[in-house]
TORPADO-554132 format. One line per 4 residues: number of its first residue (from 1); for each residue x, y, z of N, C-alpha, C. Coordinates in nm, 4 decimals, always signed. Layout:
N
NUM) X,Y,Z,X,Y,Z,X,Y,Z  ...
This chain:
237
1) -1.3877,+1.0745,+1.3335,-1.3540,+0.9752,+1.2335,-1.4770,+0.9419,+1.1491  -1.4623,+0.9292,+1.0064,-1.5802,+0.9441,+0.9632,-1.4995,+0.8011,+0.8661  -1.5914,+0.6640,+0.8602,-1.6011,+0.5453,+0.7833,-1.6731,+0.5377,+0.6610  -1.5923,+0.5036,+0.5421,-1.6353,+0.4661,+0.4271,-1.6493,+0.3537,+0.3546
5) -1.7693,+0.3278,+0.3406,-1.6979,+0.1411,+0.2245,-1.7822,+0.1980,+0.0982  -1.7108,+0.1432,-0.0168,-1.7496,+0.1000,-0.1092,-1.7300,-0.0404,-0.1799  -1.8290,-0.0621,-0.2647,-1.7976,-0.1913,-0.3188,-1.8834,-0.2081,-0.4605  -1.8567,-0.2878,-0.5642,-1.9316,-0.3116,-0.6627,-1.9205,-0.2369,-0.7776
9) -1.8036,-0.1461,-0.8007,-1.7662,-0.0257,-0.8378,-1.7170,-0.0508,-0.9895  -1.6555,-0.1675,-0.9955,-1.6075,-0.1892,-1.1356,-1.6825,-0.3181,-1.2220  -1.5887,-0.2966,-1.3324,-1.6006,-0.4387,-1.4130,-1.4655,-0.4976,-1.4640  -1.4866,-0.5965,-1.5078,-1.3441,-0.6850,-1.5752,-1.2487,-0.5385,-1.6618
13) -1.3202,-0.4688,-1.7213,-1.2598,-0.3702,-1.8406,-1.2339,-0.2571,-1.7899  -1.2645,-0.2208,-1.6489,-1.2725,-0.0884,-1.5911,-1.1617,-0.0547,-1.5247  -1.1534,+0.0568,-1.4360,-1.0775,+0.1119,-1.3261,-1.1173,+0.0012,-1.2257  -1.0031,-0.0594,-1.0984,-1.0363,-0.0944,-0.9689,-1.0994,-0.0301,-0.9030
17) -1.1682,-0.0639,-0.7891,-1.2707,+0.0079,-0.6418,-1.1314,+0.0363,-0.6006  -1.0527,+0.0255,-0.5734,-0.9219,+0.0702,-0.4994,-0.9132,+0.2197,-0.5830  -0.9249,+0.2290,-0.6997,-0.8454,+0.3241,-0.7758,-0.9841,+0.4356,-0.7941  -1.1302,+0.3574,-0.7062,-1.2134,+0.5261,-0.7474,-1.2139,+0.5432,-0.5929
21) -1.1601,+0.4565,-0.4744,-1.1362,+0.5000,-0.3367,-1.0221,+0.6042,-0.3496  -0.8723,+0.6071,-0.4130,-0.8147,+0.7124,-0.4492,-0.8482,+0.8444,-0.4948  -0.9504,+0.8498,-0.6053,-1.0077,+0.9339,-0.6488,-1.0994,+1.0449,-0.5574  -1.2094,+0.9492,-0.4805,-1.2746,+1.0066,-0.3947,-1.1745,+1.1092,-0.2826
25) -1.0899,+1.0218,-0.2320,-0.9751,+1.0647,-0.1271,-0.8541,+1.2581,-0.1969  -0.8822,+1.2471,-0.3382,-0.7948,+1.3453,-0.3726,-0.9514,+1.4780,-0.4408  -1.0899,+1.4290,-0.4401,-1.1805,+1.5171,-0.4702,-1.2818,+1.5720,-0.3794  -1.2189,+1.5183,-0.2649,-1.2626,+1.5917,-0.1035,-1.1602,+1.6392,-0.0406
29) -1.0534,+1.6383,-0.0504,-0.8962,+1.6509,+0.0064,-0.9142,+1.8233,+0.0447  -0.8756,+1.8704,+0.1941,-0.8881,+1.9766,+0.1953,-0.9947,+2.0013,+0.2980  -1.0778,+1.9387,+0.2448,-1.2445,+1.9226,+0.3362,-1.2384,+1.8274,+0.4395  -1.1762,+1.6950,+0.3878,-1.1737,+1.6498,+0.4708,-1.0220,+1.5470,+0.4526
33) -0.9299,+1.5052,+0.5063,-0.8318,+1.4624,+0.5399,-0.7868,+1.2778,+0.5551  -0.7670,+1.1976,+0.4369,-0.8111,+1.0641,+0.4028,-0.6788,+1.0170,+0.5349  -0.7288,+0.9241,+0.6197,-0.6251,+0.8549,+0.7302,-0.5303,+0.7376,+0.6234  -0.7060,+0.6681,+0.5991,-0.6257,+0.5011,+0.5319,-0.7201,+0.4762,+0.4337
37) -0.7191,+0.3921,+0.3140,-0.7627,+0.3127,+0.2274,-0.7289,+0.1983,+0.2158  -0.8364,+0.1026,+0.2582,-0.7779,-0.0593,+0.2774,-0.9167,-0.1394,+0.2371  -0.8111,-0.2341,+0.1743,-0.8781,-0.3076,+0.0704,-0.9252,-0.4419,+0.1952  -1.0361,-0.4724,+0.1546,-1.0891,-0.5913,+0.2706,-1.1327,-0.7169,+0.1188
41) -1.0764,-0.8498,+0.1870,-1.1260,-0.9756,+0.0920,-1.2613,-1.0077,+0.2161  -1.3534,-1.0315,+0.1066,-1.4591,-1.0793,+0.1490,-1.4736,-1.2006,+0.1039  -1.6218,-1.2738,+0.0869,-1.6311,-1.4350,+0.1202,-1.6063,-1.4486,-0.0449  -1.4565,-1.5531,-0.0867,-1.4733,-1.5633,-0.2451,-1.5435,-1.7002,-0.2573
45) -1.6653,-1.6896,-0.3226,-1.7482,-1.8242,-0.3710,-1.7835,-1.7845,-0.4594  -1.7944,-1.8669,-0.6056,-1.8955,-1.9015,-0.7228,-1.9962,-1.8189,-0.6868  -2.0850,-1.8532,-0.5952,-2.2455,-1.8061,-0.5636,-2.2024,-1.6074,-0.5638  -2.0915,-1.5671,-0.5337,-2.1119,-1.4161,-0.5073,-2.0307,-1.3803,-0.6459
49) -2.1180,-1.2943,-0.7286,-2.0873,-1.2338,-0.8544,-1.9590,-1.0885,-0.8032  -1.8778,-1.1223,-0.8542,-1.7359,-0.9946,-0.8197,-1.6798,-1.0216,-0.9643  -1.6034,-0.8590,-0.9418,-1.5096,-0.8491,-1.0549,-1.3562,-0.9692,-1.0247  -1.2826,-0.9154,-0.9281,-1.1469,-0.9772,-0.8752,-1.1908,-1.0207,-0.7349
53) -1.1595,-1.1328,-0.7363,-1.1804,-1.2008,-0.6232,-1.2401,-1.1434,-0.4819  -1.3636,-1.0747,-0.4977,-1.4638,-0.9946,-0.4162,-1.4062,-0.9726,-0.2694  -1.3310,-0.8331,-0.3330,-1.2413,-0.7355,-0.2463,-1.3535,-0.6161,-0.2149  -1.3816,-0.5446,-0.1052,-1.4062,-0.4186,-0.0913,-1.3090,-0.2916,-0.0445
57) -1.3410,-0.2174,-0.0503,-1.2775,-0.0929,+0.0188,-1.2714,-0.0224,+0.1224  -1.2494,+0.0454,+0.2146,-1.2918,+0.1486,+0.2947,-1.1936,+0.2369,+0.3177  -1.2274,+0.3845,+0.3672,-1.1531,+0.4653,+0.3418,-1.1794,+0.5734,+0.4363  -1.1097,+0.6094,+0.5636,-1.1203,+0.6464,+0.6924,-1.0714,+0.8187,+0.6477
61) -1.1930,+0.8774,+0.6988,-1.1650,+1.0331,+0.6634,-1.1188,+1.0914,+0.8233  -1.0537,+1.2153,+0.8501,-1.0703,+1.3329,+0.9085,-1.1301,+1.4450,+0.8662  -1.2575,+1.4866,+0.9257,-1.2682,+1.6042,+0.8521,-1.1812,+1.7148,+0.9085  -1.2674,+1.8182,+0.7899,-1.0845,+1.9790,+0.8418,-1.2232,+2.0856,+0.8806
65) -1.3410,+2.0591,+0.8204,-1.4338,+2.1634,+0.8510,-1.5356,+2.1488,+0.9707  -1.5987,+2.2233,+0.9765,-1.7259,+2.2291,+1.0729,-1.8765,+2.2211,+1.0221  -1.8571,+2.2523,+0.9212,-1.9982,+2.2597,+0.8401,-2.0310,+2.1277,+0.6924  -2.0478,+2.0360,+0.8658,-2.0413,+1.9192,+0.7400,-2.1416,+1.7873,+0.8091
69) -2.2220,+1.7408,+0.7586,-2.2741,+1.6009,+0.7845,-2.2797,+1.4482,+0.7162  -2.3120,+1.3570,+0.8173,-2.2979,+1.2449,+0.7460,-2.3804,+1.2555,+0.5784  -2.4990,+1.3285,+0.6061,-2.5980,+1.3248,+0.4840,-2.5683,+1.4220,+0.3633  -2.4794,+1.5188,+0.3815,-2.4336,+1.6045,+0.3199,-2.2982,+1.5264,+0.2270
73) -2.2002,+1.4475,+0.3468,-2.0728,+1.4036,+0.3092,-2.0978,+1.3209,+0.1768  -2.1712,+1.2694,+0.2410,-2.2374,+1.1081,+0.1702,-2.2463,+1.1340,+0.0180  -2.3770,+1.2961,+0.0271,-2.4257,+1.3627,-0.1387,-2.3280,+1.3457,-0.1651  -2.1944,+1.3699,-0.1201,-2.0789,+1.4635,-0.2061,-2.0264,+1.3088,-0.3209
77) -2.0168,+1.2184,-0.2060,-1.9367,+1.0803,-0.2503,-2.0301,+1.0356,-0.3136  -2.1798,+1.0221,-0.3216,-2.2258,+0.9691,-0.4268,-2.2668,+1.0162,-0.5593  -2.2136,+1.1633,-0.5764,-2.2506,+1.2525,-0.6879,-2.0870,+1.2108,-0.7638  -1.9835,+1.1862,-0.6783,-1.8512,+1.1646,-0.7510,-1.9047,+0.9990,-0.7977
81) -1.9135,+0.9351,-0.7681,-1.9553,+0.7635,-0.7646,-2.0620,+0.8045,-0.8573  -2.1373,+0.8298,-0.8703,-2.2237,+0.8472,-0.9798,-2.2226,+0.8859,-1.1096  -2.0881,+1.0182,-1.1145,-2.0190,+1.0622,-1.2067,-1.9638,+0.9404,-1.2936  -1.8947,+0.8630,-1.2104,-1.7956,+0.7639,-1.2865,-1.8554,+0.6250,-1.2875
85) -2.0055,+0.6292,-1.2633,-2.0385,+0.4935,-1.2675,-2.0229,+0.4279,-1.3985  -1.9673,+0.2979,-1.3976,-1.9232,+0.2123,-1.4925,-2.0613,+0.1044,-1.5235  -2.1179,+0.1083,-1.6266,-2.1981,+0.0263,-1.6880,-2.1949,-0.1108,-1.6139  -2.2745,-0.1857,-1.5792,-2.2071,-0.3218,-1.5829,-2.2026,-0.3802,-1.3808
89) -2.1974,-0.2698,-1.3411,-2.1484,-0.3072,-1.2092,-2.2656,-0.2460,-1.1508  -2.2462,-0.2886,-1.0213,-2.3578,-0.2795,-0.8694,-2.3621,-0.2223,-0.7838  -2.2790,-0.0794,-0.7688,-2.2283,+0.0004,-0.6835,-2.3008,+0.0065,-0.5379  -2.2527,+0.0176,-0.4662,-2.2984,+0.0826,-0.2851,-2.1959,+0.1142,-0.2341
93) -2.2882,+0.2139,-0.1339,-2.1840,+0.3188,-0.0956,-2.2646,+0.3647,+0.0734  -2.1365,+0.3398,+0.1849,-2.2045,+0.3377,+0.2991,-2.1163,+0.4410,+0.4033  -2.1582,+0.5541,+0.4817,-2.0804,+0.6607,+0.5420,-2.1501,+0.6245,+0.6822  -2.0346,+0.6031,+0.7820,-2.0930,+0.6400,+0.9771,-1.9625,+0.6885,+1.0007
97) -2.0342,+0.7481,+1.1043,-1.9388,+0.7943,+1.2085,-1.9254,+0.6766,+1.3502  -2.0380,+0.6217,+1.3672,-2.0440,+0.5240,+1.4604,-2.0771,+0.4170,+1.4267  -1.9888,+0.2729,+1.4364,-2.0205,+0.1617,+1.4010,-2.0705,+0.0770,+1.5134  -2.1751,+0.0070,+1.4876,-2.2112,-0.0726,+1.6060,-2.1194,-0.1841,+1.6159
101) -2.1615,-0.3107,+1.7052,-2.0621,-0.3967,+1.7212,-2.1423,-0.5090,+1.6016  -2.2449,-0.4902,+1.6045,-2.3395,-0.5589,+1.5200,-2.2935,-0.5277,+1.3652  -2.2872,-0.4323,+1.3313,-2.2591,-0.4260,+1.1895,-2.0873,-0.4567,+1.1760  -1.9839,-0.4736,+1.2906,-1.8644,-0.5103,+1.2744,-1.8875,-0.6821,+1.2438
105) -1.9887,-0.7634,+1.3308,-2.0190,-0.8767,+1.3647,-2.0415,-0.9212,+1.1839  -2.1362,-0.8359,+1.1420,-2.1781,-0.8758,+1.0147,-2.0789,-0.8360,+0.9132  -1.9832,-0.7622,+0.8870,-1.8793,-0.7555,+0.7925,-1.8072,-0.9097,+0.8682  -1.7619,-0.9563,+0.9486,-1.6608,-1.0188,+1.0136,-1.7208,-1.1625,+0.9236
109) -1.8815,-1.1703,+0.9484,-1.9257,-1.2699,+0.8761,-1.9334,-1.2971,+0.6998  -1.9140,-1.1436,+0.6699,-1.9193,-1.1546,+0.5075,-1.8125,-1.1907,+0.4714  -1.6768,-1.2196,+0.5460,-1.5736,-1.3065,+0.5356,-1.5529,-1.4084,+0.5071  -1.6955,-1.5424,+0.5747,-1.7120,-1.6421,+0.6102,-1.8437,-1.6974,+0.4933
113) -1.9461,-1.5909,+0.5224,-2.0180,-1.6629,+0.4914,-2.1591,-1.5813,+0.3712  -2.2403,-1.6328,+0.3167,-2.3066,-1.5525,+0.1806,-2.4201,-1.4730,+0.2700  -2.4366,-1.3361,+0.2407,-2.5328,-1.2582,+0.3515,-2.5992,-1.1805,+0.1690  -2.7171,-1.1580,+0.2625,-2.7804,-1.0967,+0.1617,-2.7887,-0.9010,+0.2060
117) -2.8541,-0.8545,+0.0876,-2.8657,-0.7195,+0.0386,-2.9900,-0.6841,+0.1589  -3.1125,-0.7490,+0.1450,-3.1425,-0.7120,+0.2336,-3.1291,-0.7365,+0.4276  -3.0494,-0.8569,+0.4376,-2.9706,-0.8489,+0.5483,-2.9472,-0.6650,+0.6182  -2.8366,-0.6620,+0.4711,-2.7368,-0.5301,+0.5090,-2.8344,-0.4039,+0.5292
121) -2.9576,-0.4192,+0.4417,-3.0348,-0.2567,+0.4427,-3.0837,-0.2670,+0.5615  -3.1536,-0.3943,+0.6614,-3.2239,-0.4105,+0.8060,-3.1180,-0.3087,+0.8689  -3.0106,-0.3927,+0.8817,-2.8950,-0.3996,+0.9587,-2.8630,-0.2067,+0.9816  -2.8274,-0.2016,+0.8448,-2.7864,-0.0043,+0.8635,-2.9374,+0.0640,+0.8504
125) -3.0552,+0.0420,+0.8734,-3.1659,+0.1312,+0.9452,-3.1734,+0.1038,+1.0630  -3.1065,-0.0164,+1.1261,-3.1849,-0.0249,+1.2861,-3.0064,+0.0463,+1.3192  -2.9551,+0.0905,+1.2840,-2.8419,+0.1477,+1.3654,-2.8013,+0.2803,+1.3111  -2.9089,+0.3531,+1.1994,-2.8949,+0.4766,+1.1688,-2.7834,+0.5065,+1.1012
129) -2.7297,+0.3594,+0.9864,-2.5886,+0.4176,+0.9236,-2.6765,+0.4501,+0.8167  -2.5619,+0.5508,+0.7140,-2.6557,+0.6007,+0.5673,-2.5404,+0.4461,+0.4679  -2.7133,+0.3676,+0.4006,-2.6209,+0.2812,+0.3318,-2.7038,+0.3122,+0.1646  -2.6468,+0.3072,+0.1177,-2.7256,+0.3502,-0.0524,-2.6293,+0.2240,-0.1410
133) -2.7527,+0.1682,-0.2391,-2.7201,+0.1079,-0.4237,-2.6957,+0.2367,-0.5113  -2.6155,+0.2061,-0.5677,-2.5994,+0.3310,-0.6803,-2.6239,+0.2838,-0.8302  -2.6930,+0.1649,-0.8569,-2.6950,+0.1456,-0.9436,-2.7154,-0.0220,-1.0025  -2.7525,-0.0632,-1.0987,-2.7619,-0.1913,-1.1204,-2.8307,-0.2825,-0.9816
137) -2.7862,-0.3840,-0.9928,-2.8738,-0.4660,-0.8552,-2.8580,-0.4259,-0.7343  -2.7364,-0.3111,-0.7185,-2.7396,-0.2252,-0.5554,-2.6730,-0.3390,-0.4723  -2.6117,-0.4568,-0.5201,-2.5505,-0.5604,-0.4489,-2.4533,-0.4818,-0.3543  -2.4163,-0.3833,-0.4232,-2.2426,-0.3621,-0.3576,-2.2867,-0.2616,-0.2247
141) -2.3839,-0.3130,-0.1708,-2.4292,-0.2688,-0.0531,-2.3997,-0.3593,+0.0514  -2.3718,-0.4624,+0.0212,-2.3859,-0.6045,+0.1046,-2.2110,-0.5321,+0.1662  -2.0954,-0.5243,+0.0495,-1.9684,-0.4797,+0.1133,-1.9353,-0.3552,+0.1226  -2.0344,-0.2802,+0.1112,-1.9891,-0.1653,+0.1551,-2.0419,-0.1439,+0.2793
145) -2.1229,-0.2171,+0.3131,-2.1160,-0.2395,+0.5172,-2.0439,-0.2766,+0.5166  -1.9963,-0.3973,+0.4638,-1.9351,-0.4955,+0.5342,-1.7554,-0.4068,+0.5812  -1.7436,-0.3192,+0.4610,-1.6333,-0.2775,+0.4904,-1.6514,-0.1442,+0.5960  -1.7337,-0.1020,+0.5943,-1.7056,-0.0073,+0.7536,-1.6905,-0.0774,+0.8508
149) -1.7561,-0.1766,+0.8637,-1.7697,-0.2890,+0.9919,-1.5908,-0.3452,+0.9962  -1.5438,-0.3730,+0.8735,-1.4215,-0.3976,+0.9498,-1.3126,-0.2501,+0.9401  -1.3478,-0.1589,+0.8615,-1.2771,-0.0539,+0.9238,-1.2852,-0.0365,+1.0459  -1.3582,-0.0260,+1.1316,-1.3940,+0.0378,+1.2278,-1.3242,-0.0709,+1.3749
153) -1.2837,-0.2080,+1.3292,-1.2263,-0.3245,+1.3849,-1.1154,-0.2736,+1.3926  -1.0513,-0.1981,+1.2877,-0.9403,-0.1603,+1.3129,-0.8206,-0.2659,+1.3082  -0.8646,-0.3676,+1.2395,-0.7343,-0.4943,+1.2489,-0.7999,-0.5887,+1.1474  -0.7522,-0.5644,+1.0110,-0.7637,-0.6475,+0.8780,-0.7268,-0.5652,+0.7727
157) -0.6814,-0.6443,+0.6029,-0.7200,-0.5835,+0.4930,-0.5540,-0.5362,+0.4510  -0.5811,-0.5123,+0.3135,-0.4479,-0.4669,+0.2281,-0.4172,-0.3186,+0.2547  -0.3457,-0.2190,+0.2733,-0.3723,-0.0950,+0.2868,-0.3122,-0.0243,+0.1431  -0.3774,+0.0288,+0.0618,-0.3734,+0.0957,-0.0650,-0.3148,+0.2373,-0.0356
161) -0.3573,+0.3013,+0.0988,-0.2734,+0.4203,+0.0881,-0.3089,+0.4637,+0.2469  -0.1531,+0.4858,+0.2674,-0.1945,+0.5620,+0.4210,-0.1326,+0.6891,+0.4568  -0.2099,+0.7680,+0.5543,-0.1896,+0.8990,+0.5271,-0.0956,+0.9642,+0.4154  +0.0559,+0.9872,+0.4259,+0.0189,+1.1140,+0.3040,+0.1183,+1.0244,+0.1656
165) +0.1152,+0.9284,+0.2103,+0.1770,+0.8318,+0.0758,+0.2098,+0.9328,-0.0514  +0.3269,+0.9546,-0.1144,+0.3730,+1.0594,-0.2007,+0.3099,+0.9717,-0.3236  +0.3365,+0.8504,-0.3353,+0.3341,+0.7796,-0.4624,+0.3325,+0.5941,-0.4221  +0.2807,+0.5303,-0.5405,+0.2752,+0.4255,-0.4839,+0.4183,+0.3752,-0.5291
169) +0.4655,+0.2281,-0.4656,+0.5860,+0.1918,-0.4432,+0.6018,+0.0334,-0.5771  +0.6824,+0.0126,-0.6641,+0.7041,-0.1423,-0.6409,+0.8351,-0.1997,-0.7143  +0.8102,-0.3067,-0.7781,+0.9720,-0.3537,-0.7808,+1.0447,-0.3891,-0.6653  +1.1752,-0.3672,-0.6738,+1.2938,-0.3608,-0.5439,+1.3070,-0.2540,-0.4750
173) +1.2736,-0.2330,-0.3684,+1.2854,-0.1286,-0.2455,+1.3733,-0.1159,-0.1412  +1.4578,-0.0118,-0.1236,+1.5377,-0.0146,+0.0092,+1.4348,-0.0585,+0.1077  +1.4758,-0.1043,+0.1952,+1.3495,-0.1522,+0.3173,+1.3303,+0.0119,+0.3947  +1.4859,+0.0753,+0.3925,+1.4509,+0.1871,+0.4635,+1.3542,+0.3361,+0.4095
177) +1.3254,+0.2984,+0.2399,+1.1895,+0.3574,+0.1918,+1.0619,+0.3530,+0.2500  +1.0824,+0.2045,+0.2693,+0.9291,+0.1827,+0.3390,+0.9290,+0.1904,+0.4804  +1.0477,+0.2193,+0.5065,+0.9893,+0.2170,+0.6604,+0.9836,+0.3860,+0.7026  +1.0707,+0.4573,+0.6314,+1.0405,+0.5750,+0.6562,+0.8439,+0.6357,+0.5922
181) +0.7731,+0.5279,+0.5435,+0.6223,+0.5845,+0.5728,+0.6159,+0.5129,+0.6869  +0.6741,+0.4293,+0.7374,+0.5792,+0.4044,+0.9348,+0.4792,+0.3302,+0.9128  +0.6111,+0.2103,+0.8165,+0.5753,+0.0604,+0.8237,+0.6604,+0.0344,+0.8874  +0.5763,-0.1043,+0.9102,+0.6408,-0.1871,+1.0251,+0.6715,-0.2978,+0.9386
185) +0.7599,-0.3934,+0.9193,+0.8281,-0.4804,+0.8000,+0.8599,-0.5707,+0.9083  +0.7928,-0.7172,+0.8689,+0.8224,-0.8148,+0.9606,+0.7961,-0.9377,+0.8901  +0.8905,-1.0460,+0.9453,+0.9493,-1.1973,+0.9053,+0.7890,-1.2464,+0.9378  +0.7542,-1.3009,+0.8520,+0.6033,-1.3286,+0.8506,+0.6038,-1.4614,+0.9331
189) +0.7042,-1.5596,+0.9153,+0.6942,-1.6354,+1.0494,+0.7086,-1.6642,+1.1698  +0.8291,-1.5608,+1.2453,+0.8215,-1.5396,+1.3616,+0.8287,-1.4027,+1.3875  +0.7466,-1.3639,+1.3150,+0.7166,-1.2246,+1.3038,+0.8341,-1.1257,+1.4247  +0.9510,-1.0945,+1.3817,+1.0812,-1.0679,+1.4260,+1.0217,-0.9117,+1.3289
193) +1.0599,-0.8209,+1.3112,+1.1258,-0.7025,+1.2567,+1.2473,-0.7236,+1.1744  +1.2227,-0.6764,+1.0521,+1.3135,-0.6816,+1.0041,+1.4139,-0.5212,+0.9499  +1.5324,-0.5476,+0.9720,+1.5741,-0.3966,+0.9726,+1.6632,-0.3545,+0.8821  +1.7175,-0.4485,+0.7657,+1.8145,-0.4018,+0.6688,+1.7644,-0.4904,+0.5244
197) +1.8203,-0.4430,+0.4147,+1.7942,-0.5231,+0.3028,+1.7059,-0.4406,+0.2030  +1.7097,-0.5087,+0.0819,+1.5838,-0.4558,-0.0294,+1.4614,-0.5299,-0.0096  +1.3867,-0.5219,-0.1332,+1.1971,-0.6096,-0.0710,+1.1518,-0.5671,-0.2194  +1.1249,-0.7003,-0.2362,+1.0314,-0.6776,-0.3420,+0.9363,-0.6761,-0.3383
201) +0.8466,-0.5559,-0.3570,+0.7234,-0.5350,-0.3245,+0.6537,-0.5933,-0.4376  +0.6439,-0.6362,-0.5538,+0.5851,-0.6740,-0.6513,+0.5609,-0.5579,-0.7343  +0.4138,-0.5562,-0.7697,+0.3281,-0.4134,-0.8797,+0.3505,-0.3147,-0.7776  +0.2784,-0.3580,-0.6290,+0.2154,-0.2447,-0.6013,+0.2732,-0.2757,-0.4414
205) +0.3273,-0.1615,-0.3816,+0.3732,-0.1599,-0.2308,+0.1802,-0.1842,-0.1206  +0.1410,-0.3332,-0.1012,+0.0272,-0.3491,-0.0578,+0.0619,-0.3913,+0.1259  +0.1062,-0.3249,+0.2106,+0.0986,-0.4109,+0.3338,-0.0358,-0.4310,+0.4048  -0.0106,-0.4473,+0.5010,-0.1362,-0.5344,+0.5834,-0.1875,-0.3958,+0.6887
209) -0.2820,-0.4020,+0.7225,-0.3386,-0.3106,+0.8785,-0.3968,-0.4296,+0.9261  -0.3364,-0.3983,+1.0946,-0.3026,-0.4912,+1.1636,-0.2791,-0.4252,+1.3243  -0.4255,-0.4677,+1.3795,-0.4433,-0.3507,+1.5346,-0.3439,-0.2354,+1.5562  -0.4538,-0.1453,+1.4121,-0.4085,+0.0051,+1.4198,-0.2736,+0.0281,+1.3689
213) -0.1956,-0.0657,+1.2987,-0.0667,-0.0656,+1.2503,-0.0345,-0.1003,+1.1067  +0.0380,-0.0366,+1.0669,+0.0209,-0.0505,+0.9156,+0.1765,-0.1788,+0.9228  +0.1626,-0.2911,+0.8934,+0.2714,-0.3894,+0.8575,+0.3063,-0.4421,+0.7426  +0.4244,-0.4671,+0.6907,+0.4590,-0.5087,+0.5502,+0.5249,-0.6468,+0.6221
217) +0.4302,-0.8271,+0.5978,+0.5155,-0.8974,+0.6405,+0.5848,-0.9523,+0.4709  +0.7298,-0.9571,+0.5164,+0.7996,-1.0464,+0.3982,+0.8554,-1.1931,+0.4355  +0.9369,-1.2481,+0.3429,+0.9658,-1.3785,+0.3517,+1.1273,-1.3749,+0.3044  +1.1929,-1.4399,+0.3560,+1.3632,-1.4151,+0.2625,+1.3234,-1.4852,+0.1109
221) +1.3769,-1.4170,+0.0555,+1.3707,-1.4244,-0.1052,+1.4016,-1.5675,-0.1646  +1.3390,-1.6317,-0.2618,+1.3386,-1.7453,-0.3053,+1.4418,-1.7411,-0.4149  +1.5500,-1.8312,-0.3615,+1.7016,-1.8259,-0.4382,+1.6625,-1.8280,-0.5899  +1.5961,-1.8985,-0.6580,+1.5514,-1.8980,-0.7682,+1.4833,-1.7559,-0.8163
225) +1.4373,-1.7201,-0.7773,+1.4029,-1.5977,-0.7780,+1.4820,-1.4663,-0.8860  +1.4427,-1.4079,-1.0256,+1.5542,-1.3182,-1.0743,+1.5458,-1.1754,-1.0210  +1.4868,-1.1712,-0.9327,+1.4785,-1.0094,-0.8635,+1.5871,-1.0125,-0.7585  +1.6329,-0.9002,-0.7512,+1.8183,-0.8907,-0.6486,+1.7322,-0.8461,-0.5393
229) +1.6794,-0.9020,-0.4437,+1.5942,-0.8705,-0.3385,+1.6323,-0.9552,-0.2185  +1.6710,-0.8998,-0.1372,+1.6619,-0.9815,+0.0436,+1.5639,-1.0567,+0.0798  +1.4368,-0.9642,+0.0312,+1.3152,-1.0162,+0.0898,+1.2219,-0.9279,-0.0118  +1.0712,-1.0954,-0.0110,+0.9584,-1.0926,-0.0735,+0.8140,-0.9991,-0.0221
233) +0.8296,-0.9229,-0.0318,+0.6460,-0.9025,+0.0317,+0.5391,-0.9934,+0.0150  +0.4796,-1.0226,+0.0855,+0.3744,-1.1440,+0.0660,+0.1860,-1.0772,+0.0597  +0.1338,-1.0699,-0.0213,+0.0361,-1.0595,-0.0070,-0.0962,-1.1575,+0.0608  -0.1216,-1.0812,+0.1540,-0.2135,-1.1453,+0.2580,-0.3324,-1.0706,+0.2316
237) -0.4122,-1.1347,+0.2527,-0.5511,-1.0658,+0.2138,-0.5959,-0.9674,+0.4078
């Protein structure tokens, strides 16, 4: 299993970090085999400069080859990230194969609380992760640990795409669309399963990962509501 975060990737006028985590995932494809892409909310305060409410990424590979390293992988993703760097923004970009519990500890905290840049560079030399700035103040180093640390938790975050997702989803959905990708669709308050009906997913089909499980929780649809839907998808960070 090989862990990716990025963060710092855009601006107000640009492409999303979600949408150059896609990119990356379809310009290694072959080499190596994308599991999940999931969007992590980190700490939103005034004091931390973000485009949209300071989200990161990460993006869980398989590789398919043998002739491959963290330091090699890494070139590959930061020569694509470099390609498309957007003026304006703070890029970092962080690849392990092994996460300590310490660098999970410290994403868990960039949730909570304001950590600095050089925090994160101590942090991934005393545990041998490769963490790189790509540009501008190199901030987006702070979440691109932060997001291996909770990849690697295995239980948080929006999931943008999991394994072989044909296309993204939204509007009104049979529920049995989404469940045939191997979601799990559940009553967000007594978290019951839910097994018949449409769902309005909104823009974008976003569920939750959630100990190793990909879940879509919804809500029964708000009568007022003009969408012909059973049930709401709720976005949870």
């Amino acid at each position: 299993m090989i862990y990716v975060g990025i963060d710092d990737t855009d601006t107000v006028d640009s492409r999303g970090t979600n949408q150059l985590a896609k990119a990356l995932a379809r310009r290694v494809a072959g080499r190596f085999t994308c599991q999940r892409i999931v969007r992590h909310q980190l700490l939103d305060d005034p004091r931390v400069p973000y485009t949209s409410k300071n989200g990161s990424a990460s993006i869980v590979f398989e590789p398919n080859v043998a002739d491959w390293t963290v330091a090699s992988f890494a070139r590959t993703l930061r020569q694509i990230m470099e390609e498309d760097f957007v003026s304006g923004s703070d890029p970092g970009l962080c690849v392990a194969t092994t996460v300590a519990d310490q660098i999970v500890d410290f994403a868990e905290r960039c949730q909570r609380e304001l950590m600095t840049q050089h925090e994160a560079v101590e942090l991934a030399a005393e545990h041998n992760v490769w963490l790189a700035g790509l540009g501008g103040t190199n901030d987006g180093m702070i979440g691109a640990l932060a997001a291996v640390g909770l990849a690697a938790a295995d239980d948080g975050g929006r999931v943008v795409q999991w394994q072989n997702w044909p296309d993204d989803l939204s509007g009104c959905v049979p529920l049995e669309t989404i469940r045939a990708r191997a979601i799990d669709v559940r009553e967000v308050n007594q978290l019951k399963q839910v097994s018949a009906g449409n769902v309005d997913v909104g823009k974008h089909l976003r569920p939750n990962w959630r100990s190793g499980r990909c879940v879509l929780f919804v809500a029964a649809r708000d009568p007022a509501s003009e969408v012909e839907a059973d049930w709401s998808a709720l976005k949870i960070p």
